[in-house]
N, CA, C and O atoms as a GROMACS GRO file, in nm:
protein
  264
    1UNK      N    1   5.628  10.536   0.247
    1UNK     CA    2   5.745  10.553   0.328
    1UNK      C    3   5.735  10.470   0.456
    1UNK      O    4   5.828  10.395   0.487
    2UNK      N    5   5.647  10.479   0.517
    2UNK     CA    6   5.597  10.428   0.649
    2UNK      C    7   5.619  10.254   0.621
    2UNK      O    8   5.666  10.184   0.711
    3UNK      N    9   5.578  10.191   0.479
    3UNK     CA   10   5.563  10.056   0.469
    3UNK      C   11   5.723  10.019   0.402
    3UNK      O   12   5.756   9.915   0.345
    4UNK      N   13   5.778  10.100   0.420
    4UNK     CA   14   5.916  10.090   0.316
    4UNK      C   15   6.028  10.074   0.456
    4UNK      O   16   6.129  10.004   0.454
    5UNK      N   17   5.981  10.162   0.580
    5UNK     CA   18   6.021  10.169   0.729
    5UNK      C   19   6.000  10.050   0.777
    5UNK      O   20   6.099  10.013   0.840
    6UNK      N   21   5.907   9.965   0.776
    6UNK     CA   22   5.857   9.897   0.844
    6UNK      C   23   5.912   9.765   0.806
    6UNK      O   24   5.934   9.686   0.898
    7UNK      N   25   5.945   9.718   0.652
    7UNK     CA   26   6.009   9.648   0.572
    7UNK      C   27   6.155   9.643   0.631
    7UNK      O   28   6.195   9.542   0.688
    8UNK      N   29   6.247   9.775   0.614
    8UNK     CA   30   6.319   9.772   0.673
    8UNK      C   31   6.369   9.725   0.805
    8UNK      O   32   6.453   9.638   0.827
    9UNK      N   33   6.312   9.788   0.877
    9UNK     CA   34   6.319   9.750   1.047
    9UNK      C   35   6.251   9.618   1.086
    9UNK      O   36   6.304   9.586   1.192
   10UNK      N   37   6.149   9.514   1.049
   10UNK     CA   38   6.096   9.371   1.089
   10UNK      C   39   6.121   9.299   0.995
   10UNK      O   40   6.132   9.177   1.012
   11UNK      N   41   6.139   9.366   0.847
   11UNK     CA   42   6.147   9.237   0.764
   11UNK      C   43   5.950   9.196   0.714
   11UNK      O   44   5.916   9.093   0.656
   12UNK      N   45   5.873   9.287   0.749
   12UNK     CA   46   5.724   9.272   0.697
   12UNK      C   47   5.736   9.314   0.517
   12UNK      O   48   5.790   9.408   0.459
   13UNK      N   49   5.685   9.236   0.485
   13UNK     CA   50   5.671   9.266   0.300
   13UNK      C   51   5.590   9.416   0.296
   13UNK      O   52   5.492   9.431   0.369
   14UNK      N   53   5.627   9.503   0.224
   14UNK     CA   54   5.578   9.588   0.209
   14UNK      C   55   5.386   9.614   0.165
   14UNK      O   56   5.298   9.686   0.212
   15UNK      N   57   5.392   9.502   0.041
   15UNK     CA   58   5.245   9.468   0.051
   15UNK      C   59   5.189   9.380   0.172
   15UNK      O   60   5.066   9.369   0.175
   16UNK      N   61   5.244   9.331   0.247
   16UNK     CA   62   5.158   9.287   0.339
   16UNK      C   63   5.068   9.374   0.446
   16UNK      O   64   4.958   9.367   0.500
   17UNK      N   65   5.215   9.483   0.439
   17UNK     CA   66   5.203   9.589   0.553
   17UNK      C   67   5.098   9.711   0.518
   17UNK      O   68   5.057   9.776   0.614
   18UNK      N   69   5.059   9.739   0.409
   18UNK     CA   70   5.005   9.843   0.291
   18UNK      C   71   4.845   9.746   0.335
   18UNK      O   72   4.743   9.806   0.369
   19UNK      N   73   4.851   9.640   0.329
   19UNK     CA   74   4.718   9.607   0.337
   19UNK      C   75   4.699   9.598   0.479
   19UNK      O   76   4.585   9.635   0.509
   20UNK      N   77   4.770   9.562   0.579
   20UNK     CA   78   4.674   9.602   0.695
   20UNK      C   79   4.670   9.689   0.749
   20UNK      O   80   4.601   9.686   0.851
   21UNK      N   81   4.732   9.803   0.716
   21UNK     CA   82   4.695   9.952   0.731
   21UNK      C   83   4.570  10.000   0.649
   21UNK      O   84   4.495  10.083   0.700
   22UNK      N   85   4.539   9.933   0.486
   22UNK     CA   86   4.391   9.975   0.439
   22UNK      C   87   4.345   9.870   0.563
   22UNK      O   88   4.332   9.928   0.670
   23UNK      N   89   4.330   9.795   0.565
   23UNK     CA   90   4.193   9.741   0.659
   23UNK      C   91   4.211   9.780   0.767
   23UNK      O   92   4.125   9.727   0.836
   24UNK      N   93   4.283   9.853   0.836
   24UNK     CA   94   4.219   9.890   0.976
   24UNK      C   95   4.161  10.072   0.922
   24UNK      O   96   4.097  10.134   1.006
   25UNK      N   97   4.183  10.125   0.816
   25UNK     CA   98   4.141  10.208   0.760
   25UNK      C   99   4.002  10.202   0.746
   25UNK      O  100   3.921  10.281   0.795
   26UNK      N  101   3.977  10.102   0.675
   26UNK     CA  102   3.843  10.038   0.581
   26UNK      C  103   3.750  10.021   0.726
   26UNK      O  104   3.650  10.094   0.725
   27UNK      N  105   3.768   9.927   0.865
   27UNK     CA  106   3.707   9.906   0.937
   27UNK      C  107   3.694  10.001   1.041
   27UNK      O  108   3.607   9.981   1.126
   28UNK      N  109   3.776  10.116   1.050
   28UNK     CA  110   3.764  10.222   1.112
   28UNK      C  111   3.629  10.304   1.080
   28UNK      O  112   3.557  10.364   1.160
   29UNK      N  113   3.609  10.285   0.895
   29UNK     CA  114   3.567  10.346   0.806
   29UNK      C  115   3.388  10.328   0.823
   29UNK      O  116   3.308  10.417   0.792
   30UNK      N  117   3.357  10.222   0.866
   30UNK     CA  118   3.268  10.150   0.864
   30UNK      C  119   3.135  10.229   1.004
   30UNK      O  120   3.014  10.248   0.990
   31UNK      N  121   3.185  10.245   1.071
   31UNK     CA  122   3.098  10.401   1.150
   31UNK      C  123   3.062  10.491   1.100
   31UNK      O  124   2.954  10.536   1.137
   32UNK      N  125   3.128  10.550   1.005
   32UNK     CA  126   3.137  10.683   0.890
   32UNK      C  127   3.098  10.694   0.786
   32UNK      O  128   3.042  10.801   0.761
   33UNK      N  129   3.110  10.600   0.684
   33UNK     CA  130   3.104  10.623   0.549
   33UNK      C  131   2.973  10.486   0.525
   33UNK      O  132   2.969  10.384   0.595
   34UNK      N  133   2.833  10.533   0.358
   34UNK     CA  134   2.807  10.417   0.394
   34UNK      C  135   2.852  10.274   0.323
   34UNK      O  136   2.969  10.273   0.284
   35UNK      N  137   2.781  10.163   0.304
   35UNK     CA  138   2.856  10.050   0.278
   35UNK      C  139   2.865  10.069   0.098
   35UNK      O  140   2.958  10.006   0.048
   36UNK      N  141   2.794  10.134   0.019
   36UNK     CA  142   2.832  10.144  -0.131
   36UNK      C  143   3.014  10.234  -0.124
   36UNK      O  144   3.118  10.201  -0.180
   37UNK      N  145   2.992  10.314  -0.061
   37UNK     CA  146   3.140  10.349  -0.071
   37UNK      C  147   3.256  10.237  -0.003
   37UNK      O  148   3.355  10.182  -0.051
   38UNK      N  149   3.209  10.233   0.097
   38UNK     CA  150   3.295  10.121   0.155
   38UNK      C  151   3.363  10.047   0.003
   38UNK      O  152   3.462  10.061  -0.069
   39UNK      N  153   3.262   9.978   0.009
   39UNK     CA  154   3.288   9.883  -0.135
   39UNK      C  155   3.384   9.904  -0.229
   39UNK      O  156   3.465   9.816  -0.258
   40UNK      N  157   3.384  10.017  -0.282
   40UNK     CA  158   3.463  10.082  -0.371
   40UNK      C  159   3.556  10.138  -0.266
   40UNK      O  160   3.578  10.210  -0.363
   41UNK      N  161   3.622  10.173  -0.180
   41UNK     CA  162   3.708  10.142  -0.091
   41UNK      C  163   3.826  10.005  -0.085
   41UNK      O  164   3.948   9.984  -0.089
   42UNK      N  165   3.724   9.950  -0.074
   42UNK     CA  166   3.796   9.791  -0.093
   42UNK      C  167   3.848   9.743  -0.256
   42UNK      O  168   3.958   9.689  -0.265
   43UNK      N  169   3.794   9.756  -0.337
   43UNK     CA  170   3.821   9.757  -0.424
   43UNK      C  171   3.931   9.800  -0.454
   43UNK      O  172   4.015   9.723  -0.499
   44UNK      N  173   3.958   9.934  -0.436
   44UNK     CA  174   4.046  10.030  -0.440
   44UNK      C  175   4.207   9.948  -0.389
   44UNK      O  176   4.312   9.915  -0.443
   45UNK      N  177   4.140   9.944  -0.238
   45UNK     CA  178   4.239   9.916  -0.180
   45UNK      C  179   4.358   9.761  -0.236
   45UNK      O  180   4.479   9.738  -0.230
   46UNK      N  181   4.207   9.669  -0.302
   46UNK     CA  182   4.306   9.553  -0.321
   46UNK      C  183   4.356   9.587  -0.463
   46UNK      O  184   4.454   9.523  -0.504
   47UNK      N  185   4.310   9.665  -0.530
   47UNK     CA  186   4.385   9.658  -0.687
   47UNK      C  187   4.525   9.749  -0.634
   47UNK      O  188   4.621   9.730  -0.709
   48UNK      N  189   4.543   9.810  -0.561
   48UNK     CA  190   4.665   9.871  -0.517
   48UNK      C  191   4.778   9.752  -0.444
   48UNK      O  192   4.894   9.738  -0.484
   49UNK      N  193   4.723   9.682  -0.340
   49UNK     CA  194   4.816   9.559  -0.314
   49UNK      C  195   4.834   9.478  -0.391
   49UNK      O  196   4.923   9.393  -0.384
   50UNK      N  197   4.732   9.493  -0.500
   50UNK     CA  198   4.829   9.385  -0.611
   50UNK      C  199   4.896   9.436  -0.685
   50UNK      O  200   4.989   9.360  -0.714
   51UNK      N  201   4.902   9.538  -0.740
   51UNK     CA  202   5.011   9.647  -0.807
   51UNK      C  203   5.139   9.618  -0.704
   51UNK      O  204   5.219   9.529  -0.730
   52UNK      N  205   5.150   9.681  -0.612
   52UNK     CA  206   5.211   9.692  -0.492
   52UNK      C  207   5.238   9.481  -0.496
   52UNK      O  208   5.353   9.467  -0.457
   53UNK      N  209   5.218   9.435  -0.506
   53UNK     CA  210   5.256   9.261  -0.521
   53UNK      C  211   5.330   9.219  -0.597
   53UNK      O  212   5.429   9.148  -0.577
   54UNK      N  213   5.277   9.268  -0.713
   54UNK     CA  214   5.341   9.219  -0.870
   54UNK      C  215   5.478   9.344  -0.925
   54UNK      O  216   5.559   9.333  -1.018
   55UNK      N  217   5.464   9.433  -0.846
   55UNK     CA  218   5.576   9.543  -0.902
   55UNK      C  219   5.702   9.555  -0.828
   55UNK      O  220   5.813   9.573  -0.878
   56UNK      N  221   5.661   9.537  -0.641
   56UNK     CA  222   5.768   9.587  -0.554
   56UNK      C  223   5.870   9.478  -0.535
   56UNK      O  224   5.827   9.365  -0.514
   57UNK      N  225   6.017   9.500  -0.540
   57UNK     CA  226   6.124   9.357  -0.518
   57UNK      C  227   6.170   9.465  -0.379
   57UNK      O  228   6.190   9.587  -0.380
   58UNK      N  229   6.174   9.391  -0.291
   58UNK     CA  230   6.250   9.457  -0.165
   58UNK      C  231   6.393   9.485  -0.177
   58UNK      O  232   6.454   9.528  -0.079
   59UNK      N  233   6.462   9.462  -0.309
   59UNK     CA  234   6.609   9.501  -0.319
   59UNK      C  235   6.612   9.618  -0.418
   59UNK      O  236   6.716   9.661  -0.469
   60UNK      N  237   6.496   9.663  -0.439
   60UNK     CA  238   6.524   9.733  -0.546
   60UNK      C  239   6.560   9.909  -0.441
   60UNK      O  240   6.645   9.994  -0.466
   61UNK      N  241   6.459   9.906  -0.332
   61UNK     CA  242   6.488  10.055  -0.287
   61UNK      C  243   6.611  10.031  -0.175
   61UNK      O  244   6.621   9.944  -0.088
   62UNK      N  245   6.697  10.134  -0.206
   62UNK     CA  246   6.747  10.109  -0.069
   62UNK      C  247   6.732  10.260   0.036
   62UNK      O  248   6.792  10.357  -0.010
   63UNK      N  249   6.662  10.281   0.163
   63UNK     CA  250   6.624  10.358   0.231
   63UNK      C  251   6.741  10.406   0.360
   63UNK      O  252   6.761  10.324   0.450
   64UNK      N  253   6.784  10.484   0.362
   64UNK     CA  254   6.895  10.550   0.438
   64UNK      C  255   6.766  10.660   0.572
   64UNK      O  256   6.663  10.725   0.554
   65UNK      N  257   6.855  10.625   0.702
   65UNK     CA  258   6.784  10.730   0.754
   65UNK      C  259   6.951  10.836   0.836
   65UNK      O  260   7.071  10.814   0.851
   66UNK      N  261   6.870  10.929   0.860
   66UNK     CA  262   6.977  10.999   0.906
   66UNK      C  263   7.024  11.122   0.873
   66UNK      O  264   7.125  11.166   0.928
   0.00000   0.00000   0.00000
């Protein structure tokens, strides 16, 4: 929703926006968790922006607020 908002209102691609929210996630992450998870983190994260790449057309949703 948040990357579907954000699309809306600047015109940012939804996958663009999806991924730099995981990486400031991922590098937040990096104090906390150790680096084998990390890993699989990332992983995670990019097989989702490419789903999120190859699936989303920005005309397909249309988002109403109000």
């Amino acid at each position: 929703m948040l990357c579907l908002f954000i699309q809306d209102k600047f015109g940012i691609s939804v996958g663009k926006t999806q991924m730099a929210i995981d990486c400031a996630i991922l590098i937040a992450s990096f104090f906390f968790v150790s680096p084998s998870i990390i890993a699989i983190s990332i992983l995670g994260a990019v097989m989702l922006n490419l789903v999120l790449a190859m699936n989303h057309k920005p005309t397909r949703y249309v988002v109403t607020y109000g």
